[in-house]
Backbone as a chain_set.jsonl record, in Angstrom:
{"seq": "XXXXXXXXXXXXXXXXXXXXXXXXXXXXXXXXXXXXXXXXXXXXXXXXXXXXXXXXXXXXXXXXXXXXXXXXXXXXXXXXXXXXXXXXXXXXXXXXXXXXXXXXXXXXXXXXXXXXXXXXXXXXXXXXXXXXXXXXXXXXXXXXXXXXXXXXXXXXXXXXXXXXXXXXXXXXXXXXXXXXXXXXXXXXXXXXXXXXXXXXXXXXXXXXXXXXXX", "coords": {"N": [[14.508, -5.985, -19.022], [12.963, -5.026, -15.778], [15.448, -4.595, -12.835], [16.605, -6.923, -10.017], [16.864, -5.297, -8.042], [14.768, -3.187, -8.617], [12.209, -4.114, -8.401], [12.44, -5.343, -5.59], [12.249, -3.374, -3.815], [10.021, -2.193, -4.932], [8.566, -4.015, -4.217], [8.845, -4.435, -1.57], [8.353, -1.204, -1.241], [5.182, -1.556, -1.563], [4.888, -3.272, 0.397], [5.096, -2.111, 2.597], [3.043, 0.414, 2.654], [0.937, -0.971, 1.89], [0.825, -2.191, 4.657], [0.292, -5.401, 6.371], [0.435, -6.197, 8.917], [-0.632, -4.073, 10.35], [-3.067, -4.631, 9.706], [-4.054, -6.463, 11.019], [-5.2, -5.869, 13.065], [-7.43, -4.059, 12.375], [-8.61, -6.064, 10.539], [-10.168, -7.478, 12.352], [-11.43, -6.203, 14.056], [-13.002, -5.22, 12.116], [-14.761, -7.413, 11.239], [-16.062, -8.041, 13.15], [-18.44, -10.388, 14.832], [-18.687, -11.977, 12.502], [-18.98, -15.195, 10.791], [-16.306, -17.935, 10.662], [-16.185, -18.659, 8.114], [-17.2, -15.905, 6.682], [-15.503, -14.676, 7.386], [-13.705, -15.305, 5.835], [-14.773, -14.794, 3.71], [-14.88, -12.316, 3.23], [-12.413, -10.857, 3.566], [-10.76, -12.357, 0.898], [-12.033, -11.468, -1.184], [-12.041, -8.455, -0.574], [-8.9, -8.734, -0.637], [-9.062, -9.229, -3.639], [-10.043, -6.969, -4.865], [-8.555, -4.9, -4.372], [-6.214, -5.482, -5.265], [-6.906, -5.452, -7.99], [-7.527, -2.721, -8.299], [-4.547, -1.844, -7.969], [-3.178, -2.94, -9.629], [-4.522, -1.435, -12.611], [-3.65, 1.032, -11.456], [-1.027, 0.677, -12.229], [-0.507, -0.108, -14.772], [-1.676, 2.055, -16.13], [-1.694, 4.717, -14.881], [-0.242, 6.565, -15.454], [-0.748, 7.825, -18.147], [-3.166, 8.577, -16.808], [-2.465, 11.161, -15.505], [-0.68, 11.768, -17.636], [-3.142, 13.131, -18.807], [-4.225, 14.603, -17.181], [-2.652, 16.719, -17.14], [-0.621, 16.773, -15.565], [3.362, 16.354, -15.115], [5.566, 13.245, -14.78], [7.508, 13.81, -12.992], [6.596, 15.759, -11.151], [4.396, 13.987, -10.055], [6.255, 12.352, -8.441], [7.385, 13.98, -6.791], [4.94, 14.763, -5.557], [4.158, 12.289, -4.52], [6.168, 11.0, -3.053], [6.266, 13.093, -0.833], [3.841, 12.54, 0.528], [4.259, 10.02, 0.693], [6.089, 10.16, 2.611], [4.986, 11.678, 4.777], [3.18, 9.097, 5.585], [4.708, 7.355, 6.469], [6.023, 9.014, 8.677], [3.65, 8.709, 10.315], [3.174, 6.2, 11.297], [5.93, 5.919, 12.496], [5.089, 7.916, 14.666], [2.479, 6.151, 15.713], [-0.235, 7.057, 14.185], [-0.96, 6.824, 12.327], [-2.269, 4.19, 12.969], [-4.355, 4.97, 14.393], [-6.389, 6.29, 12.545], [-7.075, 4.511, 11.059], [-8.639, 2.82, 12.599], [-10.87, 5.161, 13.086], [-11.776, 4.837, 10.925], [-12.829, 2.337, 10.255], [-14.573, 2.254, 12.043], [-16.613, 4.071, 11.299], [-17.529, 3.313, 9.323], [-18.456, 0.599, 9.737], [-20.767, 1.825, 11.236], [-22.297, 2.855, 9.245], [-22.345, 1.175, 6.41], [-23.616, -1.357, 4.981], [-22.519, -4.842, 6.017], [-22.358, -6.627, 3.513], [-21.046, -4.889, 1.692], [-18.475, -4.681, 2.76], [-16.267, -5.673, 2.048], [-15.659, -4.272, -0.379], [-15.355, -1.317, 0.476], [-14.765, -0.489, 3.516], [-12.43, -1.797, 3.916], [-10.905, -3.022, 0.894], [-10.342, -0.523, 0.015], [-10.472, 2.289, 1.848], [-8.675, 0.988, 2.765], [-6.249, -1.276, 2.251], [-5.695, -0.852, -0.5], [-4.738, 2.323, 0.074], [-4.286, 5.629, -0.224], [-1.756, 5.974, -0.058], [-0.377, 3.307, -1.505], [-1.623, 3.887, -3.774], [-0.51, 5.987, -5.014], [2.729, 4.922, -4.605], [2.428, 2.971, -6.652], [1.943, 3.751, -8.896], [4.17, 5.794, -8.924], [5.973, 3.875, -8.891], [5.313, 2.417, -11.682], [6.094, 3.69, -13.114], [8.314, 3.385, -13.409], [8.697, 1.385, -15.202], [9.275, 0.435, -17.955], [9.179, -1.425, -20.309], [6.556, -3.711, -21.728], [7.157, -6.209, -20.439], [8.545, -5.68, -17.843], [6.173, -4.043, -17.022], [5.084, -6.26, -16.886], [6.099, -7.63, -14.496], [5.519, -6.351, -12.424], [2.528, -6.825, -12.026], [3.255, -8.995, -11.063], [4.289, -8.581, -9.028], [2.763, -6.825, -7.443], [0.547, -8.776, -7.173], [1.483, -10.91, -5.122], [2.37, -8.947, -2.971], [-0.398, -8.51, -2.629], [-1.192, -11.12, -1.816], [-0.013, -11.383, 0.255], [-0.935, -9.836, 1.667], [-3.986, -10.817, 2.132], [-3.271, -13.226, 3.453], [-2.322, -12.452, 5.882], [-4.984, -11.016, 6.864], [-6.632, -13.89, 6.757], [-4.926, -15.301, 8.686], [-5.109, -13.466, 10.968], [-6.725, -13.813, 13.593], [-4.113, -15.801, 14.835], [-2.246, -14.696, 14.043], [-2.376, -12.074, 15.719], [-2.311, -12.926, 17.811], [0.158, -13.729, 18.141], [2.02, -11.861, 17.736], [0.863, -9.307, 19.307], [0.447, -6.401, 21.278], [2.524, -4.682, 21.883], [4.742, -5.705, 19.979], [3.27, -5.653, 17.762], [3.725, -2.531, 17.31], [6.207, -1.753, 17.172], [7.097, -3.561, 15.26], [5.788, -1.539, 13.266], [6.699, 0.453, 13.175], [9.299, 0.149, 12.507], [8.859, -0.602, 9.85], [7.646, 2.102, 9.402], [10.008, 4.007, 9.026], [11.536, 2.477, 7.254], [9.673, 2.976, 5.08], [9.822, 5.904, 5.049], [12.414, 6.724, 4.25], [12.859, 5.751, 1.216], [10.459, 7.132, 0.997], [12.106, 9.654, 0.837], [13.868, 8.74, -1.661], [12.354, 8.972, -3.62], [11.331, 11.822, -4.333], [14.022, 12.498, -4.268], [14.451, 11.726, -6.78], [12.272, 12.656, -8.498], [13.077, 15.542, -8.181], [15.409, 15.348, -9.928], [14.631, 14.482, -12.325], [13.279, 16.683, -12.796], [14.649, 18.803, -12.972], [16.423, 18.474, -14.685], [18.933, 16.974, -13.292], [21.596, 15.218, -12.417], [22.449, 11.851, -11.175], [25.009, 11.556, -8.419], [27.985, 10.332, -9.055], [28.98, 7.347, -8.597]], "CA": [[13.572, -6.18, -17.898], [13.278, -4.479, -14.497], [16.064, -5.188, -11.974], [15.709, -7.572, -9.281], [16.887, -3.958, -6.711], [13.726, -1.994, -8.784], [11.228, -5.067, -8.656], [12.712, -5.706, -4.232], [12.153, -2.236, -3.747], [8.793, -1.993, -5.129], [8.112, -5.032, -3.414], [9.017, -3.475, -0.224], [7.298, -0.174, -0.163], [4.18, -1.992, -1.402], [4.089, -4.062, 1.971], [4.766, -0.931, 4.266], [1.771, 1.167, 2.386], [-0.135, -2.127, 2.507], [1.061, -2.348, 6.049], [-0.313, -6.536, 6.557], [0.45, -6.434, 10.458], [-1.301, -3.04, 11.257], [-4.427, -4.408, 8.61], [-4.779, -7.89, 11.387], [-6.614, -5.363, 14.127], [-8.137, -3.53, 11.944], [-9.411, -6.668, 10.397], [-10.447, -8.373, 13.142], [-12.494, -5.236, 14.644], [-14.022, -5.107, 10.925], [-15.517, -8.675, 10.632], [-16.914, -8.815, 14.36], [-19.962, -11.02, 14.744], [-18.55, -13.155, 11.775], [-18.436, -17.202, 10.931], [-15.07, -17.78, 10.006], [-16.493, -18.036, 6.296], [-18.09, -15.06, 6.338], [-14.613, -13.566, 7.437], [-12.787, -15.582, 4.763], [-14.808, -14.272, 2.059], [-14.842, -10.85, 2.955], [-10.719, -11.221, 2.467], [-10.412, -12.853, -0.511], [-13.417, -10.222, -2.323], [-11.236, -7.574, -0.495], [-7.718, -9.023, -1.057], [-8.973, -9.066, -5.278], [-10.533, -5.726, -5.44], [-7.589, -3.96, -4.138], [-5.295, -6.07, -6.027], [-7.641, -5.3, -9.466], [-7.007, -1.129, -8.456], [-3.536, -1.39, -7.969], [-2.74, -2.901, -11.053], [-4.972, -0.669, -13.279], [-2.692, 2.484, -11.367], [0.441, 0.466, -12.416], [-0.646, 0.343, -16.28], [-2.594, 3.15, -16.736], [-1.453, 5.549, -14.139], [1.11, 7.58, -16.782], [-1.418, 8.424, -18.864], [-4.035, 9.446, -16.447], [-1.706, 12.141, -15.198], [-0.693, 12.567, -18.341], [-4.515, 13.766, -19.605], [-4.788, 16.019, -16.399], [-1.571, 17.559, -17.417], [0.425, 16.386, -14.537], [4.284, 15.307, -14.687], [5.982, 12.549, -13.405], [8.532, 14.233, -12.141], [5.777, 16.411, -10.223], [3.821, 13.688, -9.42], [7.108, 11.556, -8.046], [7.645, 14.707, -5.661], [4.177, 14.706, -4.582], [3.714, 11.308, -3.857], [7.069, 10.9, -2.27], [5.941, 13.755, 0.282], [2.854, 11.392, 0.99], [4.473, 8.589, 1.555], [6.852, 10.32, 4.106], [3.884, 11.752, 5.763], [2.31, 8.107, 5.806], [5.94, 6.461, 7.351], [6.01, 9.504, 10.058], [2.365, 8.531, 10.853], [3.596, 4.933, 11.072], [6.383, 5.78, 13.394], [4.614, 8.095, 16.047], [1.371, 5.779, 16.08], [-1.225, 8.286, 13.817], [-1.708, 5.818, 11.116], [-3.226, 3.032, 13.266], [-5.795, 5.638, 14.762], [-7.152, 6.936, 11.944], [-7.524, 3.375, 10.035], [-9.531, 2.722, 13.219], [-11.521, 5.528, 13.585], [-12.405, 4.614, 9.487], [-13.687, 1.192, 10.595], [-16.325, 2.347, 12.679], [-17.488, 4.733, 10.137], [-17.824, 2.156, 8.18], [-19.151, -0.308, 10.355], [-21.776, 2.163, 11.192], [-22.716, 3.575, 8.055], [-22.499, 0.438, 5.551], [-23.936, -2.656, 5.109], [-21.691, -6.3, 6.139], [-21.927, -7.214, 2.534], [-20.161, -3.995, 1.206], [-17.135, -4.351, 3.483], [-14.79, -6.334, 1.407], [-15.154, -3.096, -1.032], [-15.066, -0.194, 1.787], [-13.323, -0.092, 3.355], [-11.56, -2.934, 3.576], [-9.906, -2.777, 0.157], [-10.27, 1.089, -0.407], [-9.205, 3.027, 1.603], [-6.918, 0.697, 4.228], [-5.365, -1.906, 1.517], [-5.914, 0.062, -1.5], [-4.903, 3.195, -0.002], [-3.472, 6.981, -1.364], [0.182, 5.585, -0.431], [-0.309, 2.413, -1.795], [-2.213, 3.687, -4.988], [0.703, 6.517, -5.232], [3.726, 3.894, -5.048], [2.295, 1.942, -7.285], [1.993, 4.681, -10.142], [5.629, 5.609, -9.502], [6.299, 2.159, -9.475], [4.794, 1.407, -12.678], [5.934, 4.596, -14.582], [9.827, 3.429, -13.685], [8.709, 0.237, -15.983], [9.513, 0.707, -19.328], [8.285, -2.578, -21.595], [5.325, -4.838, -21.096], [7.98, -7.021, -19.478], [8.636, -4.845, -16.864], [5.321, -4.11, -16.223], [4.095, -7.554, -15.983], [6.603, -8.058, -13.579], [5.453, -5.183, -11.156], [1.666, -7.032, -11.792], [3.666, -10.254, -10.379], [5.462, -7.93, -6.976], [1.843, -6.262, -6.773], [-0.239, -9.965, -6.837], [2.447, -11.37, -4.365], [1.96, -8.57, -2.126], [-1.939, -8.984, -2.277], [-1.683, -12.783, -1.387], [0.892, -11.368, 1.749], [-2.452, -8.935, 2.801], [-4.464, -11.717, 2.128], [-2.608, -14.225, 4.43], [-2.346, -11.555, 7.108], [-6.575, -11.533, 6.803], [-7.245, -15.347, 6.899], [-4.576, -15.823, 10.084], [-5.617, -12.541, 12.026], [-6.538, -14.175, 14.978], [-3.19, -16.619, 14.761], [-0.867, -13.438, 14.094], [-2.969, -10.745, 16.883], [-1.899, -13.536, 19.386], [1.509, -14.223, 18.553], [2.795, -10.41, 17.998], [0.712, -8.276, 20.96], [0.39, -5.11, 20.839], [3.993, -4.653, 21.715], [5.453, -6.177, 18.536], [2.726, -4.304, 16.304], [4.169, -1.701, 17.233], [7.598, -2.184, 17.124], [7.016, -3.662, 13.732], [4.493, -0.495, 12.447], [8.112, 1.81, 13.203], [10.306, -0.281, 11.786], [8.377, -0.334, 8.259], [7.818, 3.477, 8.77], [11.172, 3.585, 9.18], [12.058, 2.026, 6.092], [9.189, 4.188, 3.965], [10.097, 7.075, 4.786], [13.977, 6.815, 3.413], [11.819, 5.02, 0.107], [10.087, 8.216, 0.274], [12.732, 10.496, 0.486], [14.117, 8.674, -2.771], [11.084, 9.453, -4.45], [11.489, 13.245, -4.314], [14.855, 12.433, -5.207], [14.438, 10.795, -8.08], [11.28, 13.393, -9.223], [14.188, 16.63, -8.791], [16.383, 15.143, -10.497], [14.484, 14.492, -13.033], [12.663, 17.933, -12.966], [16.087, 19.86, -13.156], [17.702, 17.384, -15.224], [20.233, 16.796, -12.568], [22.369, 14.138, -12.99], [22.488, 11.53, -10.218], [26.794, 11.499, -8.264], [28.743, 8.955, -9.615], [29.267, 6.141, -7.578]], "C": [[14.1, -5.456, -16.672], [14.076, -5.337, -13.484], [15.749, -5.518, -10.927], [15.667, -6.297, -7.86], [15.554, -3.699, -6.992], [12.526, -2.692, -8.259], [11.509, -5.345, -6.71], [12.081, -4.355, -3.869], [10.999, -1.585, -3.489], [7.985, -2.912, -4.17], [8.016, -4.319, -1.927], [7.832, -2.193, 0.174], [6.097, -0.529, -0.889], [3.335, -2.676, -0.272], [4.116, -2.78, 2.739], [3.481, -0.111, 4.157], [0.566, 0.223, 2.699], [-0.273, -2.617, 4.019], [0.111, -4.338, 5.938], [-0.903, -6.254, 8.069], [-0.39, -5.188, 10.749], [-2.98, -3.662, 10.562], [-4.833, -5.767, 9.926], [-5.587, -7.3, 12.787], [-7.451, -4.928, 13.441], [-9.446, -4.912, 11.299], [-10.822, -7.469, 10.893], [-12.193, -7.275, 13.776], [-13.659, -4.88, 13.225], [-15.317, -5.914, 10.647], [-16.133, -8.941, 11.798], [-17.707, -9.124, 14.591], [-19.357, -12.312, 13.657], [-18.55, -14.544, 11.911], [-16.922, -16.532, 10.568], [-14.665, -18.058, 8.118], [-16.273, -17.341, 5.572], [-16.724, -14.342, 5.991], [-13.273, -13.716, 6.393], [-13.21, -15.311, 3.452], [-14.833, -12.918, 1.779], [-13.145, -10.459, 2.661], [-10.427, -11.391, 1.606], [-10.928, -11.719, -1.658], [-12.253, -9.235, -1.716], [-9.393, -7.486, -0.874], [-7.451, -8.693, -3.098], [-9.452, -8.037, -5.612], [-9.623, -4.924, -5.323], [-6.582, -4.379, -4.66], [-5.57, -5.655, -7.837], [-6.971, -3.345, -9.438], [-5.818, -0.98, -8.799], [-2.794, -2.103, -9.312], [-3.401, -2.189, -12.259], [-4.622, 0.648, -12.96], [-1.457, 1.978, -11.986], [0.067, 0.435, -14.029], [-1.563, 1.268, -16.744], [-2.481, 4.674, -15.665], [-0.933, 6.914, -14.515], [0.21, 8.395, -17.402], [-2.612, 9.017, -18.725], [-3.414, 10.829, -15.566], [-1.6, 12.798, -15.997], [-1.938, 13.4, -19.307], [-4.921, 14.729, -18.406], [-3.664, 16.809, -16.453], [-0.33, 17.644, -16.306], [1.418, 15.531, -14.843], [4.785, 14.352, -14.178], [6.441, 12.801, -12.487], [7.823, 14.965, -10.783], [4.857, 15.268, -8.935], [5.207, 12.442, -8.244], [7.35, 12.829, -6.342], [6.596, 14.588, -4.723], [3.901, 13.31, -3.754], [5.422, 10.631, -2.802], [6.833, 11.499, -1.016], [4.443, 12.91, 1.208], [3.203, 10.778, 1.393], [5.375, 9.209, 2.514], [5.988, 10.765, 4.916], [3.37, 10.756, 6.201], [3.382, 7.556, 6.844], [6.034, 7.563, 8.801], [4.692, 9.1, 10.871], [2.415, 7.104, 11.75], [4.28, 4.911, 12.374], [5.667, 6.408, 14.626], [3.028, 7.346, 16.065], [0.055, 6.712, 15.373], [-1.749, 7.298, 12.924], [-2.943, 4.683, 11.515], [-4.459, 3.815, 13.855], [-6.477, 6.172, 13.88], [-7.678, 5.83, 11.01], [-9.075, 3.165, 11.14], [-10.857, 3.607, 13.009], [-12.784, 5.854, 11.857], [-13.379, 3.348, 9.25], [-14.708, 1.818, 11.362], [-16.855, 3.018, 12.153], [-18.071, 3.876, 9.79], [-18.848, 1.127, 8.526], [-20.923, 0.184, 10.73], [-23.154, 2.685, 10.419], [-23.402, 2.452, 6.714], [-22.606, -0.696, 6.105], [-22.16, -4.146, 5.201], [-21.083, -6.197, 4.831], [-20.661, -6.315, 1.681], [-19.05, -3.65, 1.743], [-15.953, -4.464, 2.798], [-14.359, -4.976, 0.188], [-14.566, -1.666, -0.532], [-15.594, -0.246, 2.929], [-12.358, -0.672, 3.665], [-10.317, -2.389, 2.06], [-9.903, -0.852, -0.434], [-11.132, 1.682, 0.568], [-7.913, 2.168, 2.49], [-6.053, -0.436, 3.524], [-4.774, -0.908, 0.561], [-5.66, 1.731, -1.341], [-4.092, 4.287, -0.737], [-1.902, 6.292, -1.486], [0.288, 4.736, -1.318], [-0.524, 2.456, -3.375], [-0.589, 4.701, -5.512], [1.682, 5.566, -5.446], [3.442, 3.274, -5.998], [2.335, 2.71, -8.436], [3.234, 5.497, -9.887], [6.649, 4.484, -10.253], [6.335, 2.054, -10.924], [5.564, 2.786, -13.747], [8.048, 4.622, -14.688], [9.571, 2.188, -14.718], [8.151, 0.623, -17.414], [8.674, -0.218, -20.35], [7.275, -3.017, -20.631], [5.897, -5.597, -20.054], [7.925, -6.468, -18.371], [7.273, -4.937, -16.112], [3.954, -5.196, -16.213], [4.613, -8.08, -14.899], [6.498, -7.567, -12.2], [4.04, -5.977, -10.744], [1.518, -8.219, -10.974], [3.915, -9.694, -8.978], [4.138, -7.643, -6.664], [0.486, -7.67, -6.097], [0.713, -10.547, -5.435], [1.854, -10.197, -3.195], [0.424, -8.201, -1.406], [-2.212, -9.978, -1.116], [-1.25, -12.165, -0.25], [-0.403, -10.926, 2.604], [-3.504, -10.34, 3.149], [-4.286, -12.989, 3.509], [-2.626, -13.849, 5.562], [-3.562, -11.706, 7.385], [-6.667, -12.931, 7.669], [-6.371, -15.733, 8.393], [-4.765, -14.419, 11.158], [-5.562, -12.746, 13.577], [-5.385, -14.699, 15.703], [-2.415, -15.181, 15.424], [-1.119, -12.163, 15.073], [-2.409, -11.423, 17.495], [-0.364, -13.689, 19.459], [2.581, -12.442, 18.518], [2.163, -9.667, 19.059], [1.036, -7.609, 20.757], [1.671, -4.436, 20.736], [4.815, -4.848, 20.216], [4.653, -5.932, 17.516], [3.572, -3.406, 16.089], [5.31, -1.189, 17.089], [8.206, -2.405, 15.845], [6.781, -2.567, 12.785], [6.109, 0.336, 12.107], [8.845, 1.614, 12.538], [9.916, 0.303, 10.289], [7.81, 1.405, 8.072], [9.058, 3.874, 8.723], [11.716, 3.785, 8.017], [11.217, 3.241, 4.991], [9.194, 5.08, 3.552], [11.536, 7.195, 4.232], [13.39, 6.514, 1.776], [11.244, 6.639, 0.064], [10.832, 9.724, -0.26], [13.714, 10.019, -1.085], [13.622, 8.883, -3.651], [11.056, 10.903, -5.278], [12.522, 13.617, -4.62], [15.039, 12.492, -6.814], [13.555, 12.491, -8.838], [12.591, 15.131, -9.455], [14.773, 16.318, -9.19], [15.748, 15.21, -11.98], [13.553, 15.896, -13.903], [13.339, 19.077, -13.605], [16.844, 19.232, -13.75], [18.92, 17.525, -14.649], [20.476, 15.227, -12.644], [22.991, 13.33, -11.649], [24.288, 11.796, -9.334], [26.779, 10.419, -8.615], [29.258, 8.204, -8.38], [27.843, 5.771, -6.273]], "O": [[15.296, -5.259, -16.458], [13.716, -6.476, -13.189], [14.814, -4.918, -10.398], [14.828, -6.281, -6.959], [14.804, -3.831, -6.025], [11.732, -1.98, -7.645], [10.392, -5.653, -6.294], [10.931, -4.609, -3.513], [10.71, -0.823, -2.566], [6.99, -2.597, -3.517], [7.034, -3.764, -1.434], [6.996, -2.059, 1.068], [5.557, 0.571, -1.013], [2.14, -2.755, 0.011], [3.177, -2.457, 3.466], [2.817, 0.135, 5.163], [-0.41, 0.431, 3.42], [-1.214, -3.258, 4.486], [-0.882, -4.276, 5.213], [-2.075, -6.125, 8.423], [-1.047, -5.441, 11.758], [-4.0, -3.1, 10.961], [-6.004, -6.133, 9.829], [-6.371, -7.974, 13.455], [-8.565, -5.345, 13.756], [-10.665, -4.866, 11.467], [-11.861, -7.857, 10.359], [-13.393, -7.541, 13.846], [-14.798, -4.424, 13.321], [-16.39, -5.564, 10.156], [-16.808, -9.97, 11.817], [-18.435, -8.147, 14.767], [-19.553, -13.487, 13.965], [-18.194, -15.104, 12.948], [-16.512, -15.396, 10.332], [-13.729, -17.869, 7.341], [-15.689, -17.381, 4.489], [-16.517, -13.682, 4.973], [-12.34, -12.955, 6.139], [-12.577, -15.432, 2.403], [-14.82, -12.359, 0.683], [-12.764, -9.856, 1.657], [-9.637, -10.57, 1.142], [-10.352, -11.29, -2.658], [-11.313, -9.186, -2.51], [-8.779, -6.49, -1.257], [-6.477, -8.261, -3.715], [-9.423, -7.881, -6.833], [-9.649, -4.015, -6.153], [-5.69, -3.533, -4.593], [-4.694, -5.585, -8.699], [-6.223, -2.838, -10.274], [-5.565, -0.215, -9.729], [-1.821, -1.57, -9.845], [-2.662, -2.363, -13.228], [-4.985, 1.546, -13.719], [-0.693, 2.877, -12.338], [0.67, 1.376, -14.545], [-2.169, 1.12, -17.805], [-3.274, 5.599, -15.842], [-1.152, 8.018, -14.016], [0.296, 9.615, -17.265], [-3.217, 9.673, -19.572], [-4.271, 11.461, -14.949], [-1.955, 13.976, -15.98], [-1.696, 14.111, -20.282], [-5.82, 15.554, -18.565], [-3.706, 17.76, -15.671], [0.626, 18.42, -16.284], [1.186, 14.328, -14.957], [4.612, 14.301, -12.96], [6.187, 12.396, -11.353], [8.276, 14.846, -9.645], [4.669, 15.415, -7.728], [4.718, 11.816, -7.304], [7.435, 12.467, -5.168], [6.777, 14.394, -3.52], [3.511, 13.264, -2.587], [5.338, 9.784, -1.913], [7.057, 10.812, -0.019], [4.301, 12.862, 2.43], [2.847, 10.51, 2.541], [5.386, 8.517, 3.531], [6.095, 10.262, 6.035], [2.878, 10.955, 7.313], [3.008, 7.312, 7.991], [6.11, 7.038, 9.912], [4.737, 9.188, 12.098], [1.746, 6.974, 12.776], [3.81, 4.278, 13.319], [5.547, 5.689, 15.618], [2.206, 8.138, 16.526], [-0.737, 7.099, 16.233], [-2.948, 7.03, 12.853], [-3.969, 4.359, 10.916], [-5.559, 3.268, 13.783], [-7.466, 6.718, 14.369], [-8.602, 6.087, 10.239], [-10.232, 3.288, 10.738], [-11.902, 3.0, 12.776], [-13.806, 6.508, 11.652], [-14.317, 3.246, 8.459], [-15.861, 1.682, 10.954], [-18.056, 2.823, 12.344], [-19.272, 3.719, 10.009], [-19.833, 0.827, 7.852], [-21.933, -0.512, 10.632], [-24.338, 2.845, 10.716], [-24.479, 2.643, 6.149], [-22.111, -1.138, 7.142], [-21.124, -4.156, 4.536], [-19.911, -5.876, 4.634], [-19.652, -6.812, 1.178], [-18.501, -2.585, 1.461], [-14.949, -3.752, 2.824], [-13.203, -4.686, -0.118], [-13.602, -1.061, -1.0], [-16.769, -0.059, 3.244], [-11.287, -0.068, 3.715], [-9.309, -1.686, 2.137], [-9.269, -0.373, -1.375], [-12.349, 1.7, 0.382], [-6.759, 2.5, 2.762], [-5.018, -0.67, 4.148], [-3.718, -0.29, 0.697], [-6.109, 2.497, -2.194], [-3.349, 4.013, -1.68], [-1.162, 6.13, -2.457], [1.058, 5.086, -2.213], [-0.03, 1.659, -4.173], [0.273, 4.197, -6.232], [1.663, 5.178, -6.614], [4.469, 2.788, -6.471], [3.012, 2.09, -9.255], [3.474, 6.104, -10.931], [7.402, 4.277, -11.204], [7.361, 1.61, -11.438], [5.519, 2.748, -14.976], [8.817, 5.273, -15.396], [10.673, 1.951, -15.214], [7.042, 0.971, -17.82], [7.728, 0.166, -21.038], [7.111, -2.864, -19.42], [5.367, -5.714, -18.949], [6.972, -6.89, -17.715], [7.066, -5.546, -15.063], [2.769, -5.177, -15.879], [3.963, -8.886, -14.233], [7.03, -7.998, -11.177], [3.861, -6.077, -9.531], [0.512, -8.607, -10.38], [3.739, -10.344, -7.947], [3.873, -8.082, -5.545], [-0.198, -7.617, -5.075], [-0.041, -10.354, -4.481], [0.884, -10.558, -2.528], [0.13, -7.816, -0.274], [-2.903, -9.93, -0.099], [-2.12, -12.276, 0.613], [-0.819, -11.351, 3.682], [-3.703, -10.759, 4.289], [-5.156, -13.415, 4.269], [-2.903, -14.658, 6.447], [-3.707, -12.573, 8.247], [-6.75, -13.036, 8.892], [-6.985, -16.39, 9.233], [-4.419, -14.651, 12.316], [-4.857, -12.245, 14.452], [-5.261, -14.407, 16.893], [-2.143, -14.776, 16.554], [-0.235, -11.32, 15.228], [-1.592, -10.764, 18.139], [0.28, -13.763, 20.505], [3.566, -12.129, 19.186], [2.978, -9.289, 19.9], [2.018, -7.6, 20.014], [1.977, -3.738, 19.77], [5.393, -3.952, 19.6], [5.115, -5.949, 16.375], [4.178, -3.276, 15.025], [5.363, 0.016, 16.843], [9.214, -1.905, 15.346], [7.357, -2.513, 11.698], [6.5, 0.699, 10.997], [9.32, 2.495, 11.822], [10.411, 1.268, 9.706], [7.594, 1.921, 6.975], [9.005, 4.415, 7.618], [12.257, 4.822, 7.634], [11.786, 4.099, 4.317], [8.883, 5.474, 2.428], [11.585, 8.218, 3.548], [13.688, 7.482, 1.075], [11.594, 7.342, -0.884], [10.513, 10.531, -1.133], [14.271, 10.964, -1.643], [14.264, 9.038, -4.69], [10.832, 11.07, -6.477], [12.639, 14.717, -5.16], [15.635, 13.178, -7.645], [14.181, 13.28, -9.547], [12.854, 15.658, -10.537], [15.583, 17.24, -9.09], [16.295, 15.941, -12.806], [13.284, 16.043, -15.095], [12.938, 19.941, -14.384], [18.04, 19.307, -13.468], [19.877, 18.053, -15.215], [19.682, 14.315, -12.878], [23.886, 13.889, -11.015], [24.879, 12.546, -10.111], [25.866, 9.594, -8.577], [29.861, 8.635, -7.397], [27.978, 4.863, -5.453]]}, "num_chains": 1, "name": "protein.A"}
């Protein structure tokens, strides 16, 4: 079975792609007009649709690469360079303006009922980083074991989006825009080192190079 580092790890850059804390403005500016129903069922429908994607990239991800003729090793480079583009976006502030300026598309374009699908959970839960990590993720997990255990780190970090959702208003008031932001850096921060292991990992395994010892 996958170790508890590979399974923390994954865990990890699943919340920074999922970002929770940058998803409780976005939410909030999504559901405006809502009951507090309305805005707990468009969560839950969005919390399980983007939870349903990202486990159908974590077991089936391998082999839709492998039918367009794409490596891992290739696709480990490319999506490593993604996710460091997503964590620099993260740190200078680019990420939260463009989630925004995807909500009012959205808002203007599509109906209420179709929120919890887009763009709610695809593209700002469910998105490229998120779907990327998750099909590296899943293609370091070898047995079933393994990758029922990634479908356990990826449900877990659902419920976290989820939770972020349903207290929105709670968690906008107690962090302030200040400590979004503060937070957003940190976790790009972290993704982007996560992504530069990525691109690691994919040359190494491209050039069969052989990690240093120790």
């Amino acid at each position: 079975m996958a170790d508890m580092g590979t399974l923390l790890s994954g865990f990890t850059t699943l919340m920074v792609t999922m970002d929770p804390p940058g998803m409780v403005p976005i939410f909030l500016a999504l559901t405006v007009g809502m009951t507090q129903s309305e805005r707990r069922m468009v969560a839950m429908r969005g919390a399980l649709i983007s939870f349903c994607l990202l486990v159908a990239f974590a077991l089936l991800g391998d082999r839709i690469l492998g039918a367009l003729g794409i490596s891992m090793s290739a696709f480990r480079i490319a999506g490593g360079i993604l996710l460091f583009w997503i964590g620099c976006e993260m740190i200078f502030e680019k990420r939260q303006e463009r989630k925004e300026k995807t909500t009012e598309t959205a808002i203007t374009k599509d109906n209420i009922a179709h929120l919890a699908a887009f763009p709610l959970a695809m593209p700002l839960i469910a998105g490229p980083g998120a779907i990327s990590a998750t099909i590296l993720l899943g293609s370091k997990m070898e047995t079933w074991l393994d990758k029922l255990a990634l479908v356990a780190v990826i449900l877990i970090a659902s419920l976290v989006v989820l939770g972020a959702m349903l207290m929105a208003g709670l968690i906008d008031r107690f962090l302030g825009e200040t400590g979004r932001n503060i937070l957003t850096r940190i976790l790009g921060m972290m993704l982007t080192a996560l992504a530069v292991q990525f691109v690691i990992d994919g040359l190494q395994t491209a050039f069969h190079l052989s990690p240093p010892a120790g």
